[in-house]
C-alpha positions as CSV (number, residue, x, y, z in Angstrom):
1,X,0.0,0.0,0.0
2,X,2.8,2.5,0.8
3,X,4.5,2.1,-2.9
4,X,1.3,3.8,-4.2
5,X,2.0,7.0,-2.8
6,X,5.0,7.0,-4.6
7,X,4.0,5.6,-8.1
8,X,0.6,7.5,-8.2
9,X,2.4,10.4,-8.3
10,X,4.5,9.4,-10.0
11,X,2.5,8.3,-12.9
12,X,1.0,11.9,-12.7
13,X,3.9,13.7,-13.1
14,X,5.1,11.0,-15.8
15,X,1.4,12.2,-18.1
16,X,1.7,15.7,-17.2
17,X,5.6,15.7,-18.6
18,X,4.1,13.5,-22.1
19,X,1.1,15.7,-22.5
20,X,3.4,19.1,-21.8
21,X,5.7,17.9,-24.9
22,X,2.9,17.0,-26.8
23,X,1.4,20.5,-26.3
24,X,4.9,22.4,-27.1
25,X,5.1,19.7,-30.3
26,X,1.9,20.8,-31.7
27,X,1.6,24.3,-31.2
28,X,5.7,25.0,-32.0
29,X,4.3,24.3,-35.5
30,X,5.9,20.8,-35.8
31,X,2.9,19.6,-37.8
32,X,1.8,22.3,-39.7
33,X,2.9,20.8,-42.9
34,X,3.2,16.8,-42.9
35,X,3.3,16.2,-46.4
36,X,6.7,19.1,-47.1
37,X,9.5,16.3,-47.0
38,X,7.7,13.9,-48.8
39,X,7.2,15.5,-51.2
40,X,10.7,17.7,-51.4
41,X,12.4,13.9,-52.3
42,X,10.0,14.1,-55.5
43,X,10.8,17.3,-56.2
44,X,14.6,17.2,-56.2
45,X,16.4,18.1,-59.2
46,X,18.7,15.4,-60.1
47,X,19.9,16.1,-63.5
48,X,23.8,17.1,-63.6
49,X,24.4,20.7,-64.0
50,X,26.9,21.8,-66.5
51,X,30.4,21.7,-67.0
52,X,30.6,17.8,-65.1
């Protein structure tokens, strides 16, 4: 019985620490655009310039 008052809190402060860093991820603008890099791969230029 005594180990839950330390792994109730814990487990609190374990959610509280996930859901802060999910709250900076979204609203830091880390998924604004999901789609950018895949399709930056499709739009790379791979001819050779030139003068090689």
């Amino acid at each position: 019985m005594e180990i839950l008052y330390l792994l109730l809190p814990l487990s609190l402060a374990i959610i509280a620490l996930i859901g802060g860093v999910l709250w900076w991820a979204v609203f830091s603008g880390q998924y604004d655009d999901p789609d950018a890099a895949s399709q930056a791969i499709l739009n790379d230029d791979d001819r050779p310039t030139p003068g090689q």
